[in-house]
N, C-alpha and C positions, 0 to 999 in steps of 0.2 A: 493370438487375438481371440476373443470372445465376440461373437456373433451371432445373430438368430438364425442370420441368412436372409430374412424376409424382408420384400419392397413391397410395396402399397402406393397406388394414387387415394389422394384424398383431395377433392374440390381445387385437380389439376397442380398438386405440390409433391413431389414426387419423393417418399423418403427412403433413405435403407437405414432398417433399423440397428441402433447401436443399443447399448444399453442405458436408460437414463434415470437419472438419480433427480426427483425435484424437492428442493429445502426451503419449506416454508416459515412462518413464526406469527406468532399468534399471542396474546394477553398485553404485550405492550411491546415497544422497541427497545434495542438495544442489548439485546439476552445473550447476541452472539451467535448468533445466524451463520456469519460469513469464517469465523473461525472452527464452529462443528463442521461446517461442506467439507472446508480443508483439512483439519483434523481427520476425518473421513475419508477426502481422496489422499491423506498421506498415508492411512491405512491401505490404500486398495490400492496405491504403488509399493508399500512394503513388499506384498503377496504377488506381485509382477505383473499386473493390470497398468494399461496406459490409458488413465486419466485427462479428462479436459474439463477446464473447469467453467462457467457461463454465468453474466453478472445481468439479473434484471432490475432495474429502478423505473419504477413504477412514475419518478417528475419528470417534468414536460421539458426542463430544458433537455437539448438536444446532445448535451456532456456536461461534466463534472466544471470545466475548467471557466467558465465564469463566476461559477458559486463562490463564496467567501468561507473561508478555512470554521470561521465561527460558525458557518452554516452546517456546514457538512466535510469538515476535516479537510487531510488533505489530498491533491489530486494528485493520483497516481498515474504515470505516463508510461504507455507500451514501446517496444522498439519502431511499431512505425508512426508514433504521434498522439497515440489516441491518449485523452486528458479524460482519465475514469473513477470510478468512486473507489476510494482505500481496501474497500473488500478484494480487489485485485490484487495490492498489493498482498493480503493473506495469501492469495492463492499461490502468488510469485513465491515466497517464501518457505510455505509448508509442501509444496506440491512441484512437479517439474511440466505444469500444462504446459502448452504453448500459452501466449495471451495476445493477442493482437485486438485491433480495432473491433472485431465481428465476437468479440469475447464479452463486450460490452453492450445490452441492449437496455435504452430508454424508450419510455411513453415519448419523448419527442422526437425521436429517431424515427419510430416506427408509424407516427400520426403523419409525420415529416414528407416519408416515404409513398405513404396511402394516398393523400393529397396527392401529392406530382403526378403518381399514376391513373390517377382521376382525372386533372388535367389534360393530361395525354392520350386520357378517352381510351386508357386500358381495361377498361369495365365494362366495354359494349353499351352505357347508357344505364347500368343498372345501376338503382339505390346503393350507395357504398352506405355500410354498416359497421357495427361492432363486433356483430357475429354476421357474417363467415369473414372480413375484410382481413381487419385488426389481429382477429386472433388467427388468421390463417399466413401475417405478415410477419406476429411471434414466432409462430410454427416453422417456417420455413429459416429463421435467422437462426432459429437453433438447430436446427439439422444441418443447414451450411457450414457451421460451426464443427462438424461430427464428418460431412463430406470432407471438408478444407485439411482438415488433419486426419487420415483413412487410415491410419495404425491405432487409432481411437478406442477403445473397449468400452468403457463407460464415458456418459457428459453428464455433470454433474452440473445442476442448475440451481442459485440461489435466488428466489422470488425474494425481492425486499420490499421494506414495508411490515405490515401488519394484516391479517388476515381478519375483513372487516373492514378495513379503509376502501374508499370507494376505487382510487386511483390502483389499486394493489386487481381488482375484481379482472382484467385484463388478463392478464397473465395467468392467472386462477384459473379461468377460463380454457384459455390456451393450455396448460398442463391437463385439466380433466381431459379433453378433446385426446391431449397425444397419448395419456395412460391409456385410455380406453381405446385406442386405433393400435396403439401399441402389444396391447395385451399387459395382464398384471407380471407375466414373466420378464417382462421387459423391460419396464417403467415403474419406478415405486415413488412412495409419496412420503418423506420424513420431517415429519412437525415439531420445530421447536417451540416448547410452551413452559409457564414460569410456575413452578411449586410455591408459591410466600408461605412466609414465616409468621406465624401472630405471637401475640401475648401469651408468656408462658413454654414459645417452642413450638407447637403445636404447626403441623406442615401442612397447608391446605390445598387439595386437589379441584375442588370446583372450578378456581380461573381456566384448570387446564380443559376441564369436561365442558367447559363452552367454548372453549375454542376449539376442540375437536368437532363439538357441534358444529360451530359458523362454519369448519370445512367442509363439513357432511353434508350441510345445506348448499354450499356450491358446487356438490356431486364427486368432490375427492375424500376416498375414505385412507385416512393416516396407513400407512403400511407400518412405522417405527416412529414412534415418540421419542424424542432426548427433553426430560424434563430438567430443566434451570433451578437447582434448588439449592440450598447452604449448605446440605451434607449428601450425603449419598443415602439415597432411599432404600429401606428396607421393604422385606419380600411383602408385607402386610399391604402396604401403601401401591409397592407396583403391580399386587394383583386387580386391587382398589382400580387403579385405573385402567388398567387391561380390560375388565369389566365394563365398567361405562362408558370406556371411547371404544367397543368392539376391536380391540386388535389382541393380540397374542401375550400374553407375562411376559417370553423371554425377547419381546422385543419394545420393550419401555426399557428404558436407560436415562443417567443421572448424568447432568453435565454438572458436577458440583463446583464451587468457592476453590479456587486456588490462590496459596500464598508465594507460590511461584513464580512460575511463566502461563504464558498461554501454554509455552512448547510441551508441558507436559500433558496435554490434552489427547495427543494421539496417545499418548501410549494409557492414558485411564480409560479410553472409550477402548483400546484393545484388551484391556483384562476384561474389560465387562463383556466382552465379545459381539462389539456391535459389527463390525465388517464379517465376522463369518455370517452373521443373522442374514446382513446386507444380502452377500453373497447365496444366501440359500433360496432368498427372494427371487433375486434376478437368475437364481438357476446355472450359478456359475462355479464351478470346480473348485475347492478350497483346495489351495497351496501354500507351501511353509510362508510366514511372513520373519522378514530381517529386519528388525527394527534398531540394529547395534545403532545406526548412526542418531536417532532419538535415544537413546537408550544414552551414548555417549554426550548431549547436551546436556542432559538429566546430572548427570557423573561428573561431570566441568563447572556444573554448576553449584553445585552442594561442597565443592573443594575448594573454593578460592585462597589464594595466596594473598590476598591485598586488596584495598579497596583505592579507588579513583575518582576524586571529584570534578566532573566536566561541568562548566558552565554553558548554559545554552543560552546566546543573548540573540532573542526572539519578538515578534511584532505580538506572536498569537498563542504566547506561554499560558496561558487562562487556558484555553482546551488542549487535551493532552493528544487528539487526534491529527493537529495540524501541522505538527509535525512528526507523526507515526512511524515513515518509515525511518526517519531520520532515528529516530528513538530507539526501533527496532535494532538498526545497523550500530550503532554504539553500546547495544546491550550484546553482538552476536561478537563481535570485535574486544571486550569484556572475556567472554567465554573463549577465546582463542587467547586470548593473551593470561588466563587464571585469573583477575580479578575481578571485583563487582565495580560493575558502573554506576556512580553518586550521581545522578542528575540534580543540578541546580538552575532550574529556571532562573532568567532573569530577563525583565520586561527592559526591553530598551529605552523606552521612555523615559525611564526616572534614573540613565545615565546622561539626559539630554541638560540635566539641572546644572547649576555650577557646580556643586557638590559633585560630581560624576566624570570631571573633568579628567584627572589622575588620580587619583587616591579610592574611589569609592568601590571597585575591585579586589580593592585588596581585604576588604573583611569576608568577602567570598570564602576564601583560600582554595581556588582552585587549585585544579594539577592542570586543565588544559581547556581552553576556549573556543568552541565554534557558534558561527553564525551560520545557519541554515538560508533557505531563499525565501523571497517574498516580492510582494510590491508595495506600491506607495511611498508618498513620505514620513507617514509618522513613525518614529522613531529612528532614522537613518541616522540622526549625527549622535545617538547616544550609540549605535552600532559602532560607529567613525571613533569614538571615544574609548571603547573595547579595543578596538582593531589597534588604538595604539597604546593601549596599557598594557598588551601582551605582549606586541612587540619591545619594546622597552623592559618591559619585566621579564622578557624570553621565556616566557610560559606558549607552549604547544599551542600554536592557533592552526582550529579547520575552518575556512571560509566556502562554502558551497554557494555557488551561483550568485546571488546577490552578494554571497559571504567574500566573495575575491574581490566583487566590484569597490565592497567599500575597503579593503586593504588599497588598491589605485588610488580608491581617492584619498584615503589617510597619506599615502606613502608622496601624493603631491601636495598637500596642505603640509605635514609636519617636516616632509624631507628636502621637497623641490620649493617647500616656500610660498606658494598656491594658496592664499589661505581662501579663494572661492574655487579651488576643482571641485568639480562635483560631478552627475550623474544628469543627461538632459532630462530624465523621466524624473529629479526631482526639483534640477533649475535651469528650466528653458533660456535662461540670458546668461549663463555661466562664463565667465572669460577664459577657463580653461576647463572645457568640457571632456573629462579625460576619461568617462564611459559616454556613449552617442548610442542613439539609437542606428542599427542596424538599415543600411542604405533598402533592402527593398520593404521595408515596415514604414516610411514615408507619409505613404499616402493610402495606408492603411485603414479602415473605417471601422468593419466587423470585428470585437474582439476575439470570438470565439472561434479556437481550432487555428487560430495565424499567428502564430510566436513561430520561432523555431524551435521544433518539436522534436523528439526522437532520436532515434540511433545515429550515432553521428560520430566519425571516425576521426585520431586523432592522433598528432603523432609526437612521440616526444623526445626532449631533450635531453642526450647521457648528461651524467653526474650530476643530476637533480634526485630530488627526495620521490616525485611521481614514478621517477623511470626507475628508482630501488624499489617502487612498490610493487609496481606491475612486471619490472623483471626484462621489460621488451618497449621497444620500437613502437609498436603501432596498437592503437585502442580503439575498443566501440564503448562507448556510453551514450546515454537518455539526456537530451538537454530540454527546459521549458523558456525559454526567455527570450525577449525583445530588443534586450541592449546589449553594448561590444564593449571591451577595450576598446578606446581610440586610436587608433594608428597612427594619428598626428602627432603621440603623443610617447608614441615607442621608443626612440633614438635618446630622448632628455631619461625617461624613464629608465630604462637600461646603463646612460653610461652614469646616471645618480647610483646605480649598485640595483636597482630590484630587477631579478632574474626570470627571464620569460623562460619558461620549463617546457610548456606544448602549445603545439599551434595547428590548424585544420591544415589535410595534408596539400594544398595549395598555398599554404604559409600566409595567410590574408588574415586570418581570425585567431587572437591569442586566445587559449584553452587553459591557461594554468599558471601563476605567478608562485614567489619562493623569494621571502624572506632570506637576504643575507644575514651572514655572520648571526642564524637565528638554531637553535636545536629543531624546531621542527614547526615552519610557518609556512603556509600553503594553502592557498585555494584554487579551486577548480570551477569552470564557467560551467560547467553540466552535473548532473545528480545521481553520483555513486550509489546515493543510498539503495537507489528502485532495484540494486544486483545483490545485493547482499541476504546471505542466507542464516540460519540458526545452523548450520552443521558446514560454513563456509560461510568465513566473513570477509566483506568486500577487502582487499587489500590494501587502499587508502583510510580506512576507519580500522583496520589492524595496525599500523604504523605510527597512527595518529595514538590510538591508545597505548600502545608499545611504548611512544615518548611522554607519555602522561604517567605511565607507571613510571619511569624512569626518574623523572621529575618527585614525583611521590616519596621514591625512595634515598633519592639524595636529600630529601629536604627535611625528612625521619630520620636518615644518618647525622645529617648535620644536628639536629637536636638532640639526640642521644649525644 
């Protein structure tokens, strides 16, 4: 472990110092913030440093999981509940942090927090402020973050937002306050900032020299720049701004345009040598880095045996964030199985037409079909109209969360004859309500942080497709949702042929249905995706692709 040794009170918050990494961004959003952190802290796990990673959002709501996927993508769930913003999900992916609820800090968390304690007349009567309150209620949620996990070496903090937005000033705040309590050996400060391109090629540094400025102006000076540019900058350019933002030549770096992955990102910021820089900063002993297992994505990737076209029948295919990890976990599942994954969006809506009934799938030409989760009703019955085109056509269906609910209710319209089963979250008068809401969500008011959330153990069925996935008896996975299987509805369902595969280990909550007499049809009530890694793909989206190739290449045999 890497340690200063040093505790310090600060205005009665008592820290011990770890090492900390703060990543900011500046000229506009979206540059990739939360994939440099990780990038970075995947560097600084190569080298045998334990990494943790820390997510600020600067909006008031109190978590991600009221927002709307259009808004802000989508929300990624920790093992004990928490409903966070998708940069978590990077961190899950490229990095081994822990992530829990305290991993994630909001402007409304932390306003949330100050308030109650005002309340409770924890302030002696004094004027509660911005400075010392606010920024001393930051301070301490990131260092609990660094206590909670004591094998820690570095925490690596990503401030979102834009440097210059009013809401972002917070936390801005709060990092100068810890650099400087901290010491520069301690604490550095890494600014992502955008190079554009003009007429001609020509690569312009100015956007980045004001935003180094607006950081200087709120008293943190850049330690290492990663500039966002189309190619990799030459030595002309990174002396250029070494010079005008006061920091060092060999610590500007290029997060350039890839035609890739993101996953080749750690290993381009390691030829550039940004983690040994990192490391000399914070005054920490360079040791060999292993990067085989990036090394080995790169290598799986550039060799594919075949390609695979999944359809993705979605509410919120228009942004490609909403469903990220999902997208991730079928591209990692790709690289375990040698081929490339075809993603073909397909908005469910415009299977709801008649046109969409049976037949309009099939100009697709998939190899295999999943439904991802969501809510609402628009588009549920063009989802219902997928879920039984696949089946029927025995094309590889993945239904996650939502995606199972609507195989029940296809499998009691087409099979049991039900032609109103449905879902009560989308017809409160259904005669045969064959997903219900979950008995203690009732009398539920608050939507926010009250689904069933989180690690949630499960056990399942030999001689199903789940139990050849995972190999075993008993599972943890991430659930988000509000509604069941119906149990009233088990005994018709089962002895019609659809097979109940897992069930919570008090047998009360089905976890997983299975297509009979189908090659590979399955959905699961919770969301594999959130475990799935680039150098380890979830074993349900390995499977899932496994029979998509299969399908692929029977169907290329048969043509030939």
């Amino acid at each position: 472990m890497v340690r200063s040794g040093l505790n310090y009170v600060n205005r009665h918050i008592l820290f011990f110092v770890n090492k900390f990494i703060f990543v900011s961004g500046g000229v506009c959003s979206s540059l990739g913030k939360g994939v440099a952190a990780s990038s970075l802290g995947a560097l600084l796990e190569c080298r045998g440093l334990n990494v943790c990673m820390v997510k600020c959002d600067p909006y008031i709501n109190v978590d991600a999981g009221t927002m709307s996927p259009f808004q802000h993508g989508e929300v990624y769930v920790t093992d004990d509940g928490a409903e966070t913003d998708l940069d978590l999900g990077n961190y899950a992916r490229f990095t081994s942090s822990p992530l829990s609820r305290a991993n994630s800090i909001t402007t409304g968390q932390v306003y949330e927090a100050v308030i109650r304690k005002e309340r409770e007349g924890r302030f002696l009567g004094r004027t509660v402020q911005v400075i010392p309150h606010i920024t001393d209620e930051i301070k301490s949620r990131i260092t609990a973050v660094a206590r909670e996990t004591p094998d820690t070496d570095v925490v690596i903090v990503e401030i979102g937002g834009t440097v210059g937005d009013i809401e972002s000033i917070p936390f801005l705040e709060a990092a100068r306050q810890m650099i400087h309590e901290c010491g520069r050996s301690n604490a550095l400060s890494v600014h992502l900032t955008l190079i554009p391109e003009v007429a001609g090629g020509e690569l312009k540094t100015k956007p980045t020299q004001h935003s180094v400025k607006a950081m200087q102006e709120m008293g943190i000076q850049p330690d290492i720049l990663i500039c966002r540019a189309p190619d990799m900058l030459d030595d002309a350019n990174r002396r250029k701004i070494a010079l005008f933002c006061n920091v060092e030549s060999d610590a500007v770096f290029t997060s350039y345009h890839v035609d890739t992955t993101i996953y080749e990102i750690p290993l381009i910021f390691f030829n550039q040598k940004l983690d040994l820089v990192a490391l000399r900063k914070l005054g920490i002993e360079s040791r060999h880095a292993d990067l085989d297992a990036w090394q080995s994505v790169m290598d799986r990737l550039r060799a594919p045996q075949g390609n695979v076209r999944i359809g993705l029948v979605g509410k919120y295919t228009e942004l490609h964030d909403a469903y990220k990890s999902v997208y991730e976990a079928l591209f990692h599942a790709g690289l375990e199985n040698g081929v490339t994954v075809e993603l073909v969006k397909i908005d469910s809506s415009i299977l709801e037409e008649p046109s969409g009934e049976e037949g309009a799938l099939d100009g697709y030409k998939v190899d295999g079909l999943l439904i991802p989760g969501g809510f609402g009703q628009r588009g549920i019955y063009g989802m219902v109209n997928a879920a039984r085109w696949a089946r029927k056509a025995k094309t590889p269906y993945f239904g996650i969360c939502l995606g199972m609910q609507i195989m029940v209710i296809e499998w009691g319209r087409d099979v049991l004859g039900w032609a109103d089963a449905d879902s009560t979250e989308f017809n409160r008068d259904t005669g045969h309500p064959v997903i219900s809401l979950l008995e203690e969500q009732e009398d539920v008011v608050n939507y926010g942080g009250t689904m069933r959330l989180g690690k949630s153990e499960s056990v399942l069925e030999p001689d199903t497709l789940i139990f050849a996935a995972y190999g075993g008896l008993r599972i943890f996975e991430r659930h988000r949702h509000r509604y069941e299987f119906s149990n009233a509805y088990r005994e018709e369902m089962t002895e019609s042929g659809l097979k109940l595969a897992a069930f919570t280990p008090d047998g009360l909550l089905v976890e997983c249905v299975q297509w009979p007499d189908h090659p590979w049809g399955l959905g699961v009530q919770f969301h594999p995706e959130y475990k799935s890694k680039p150098t380890a793909a979830h074993p349900l989206f390995r499977d899932f692709i496994a029979a998509a190739k299969a399908r692929m290449e029977g169907v290329n045999a048969n043509a030939e």
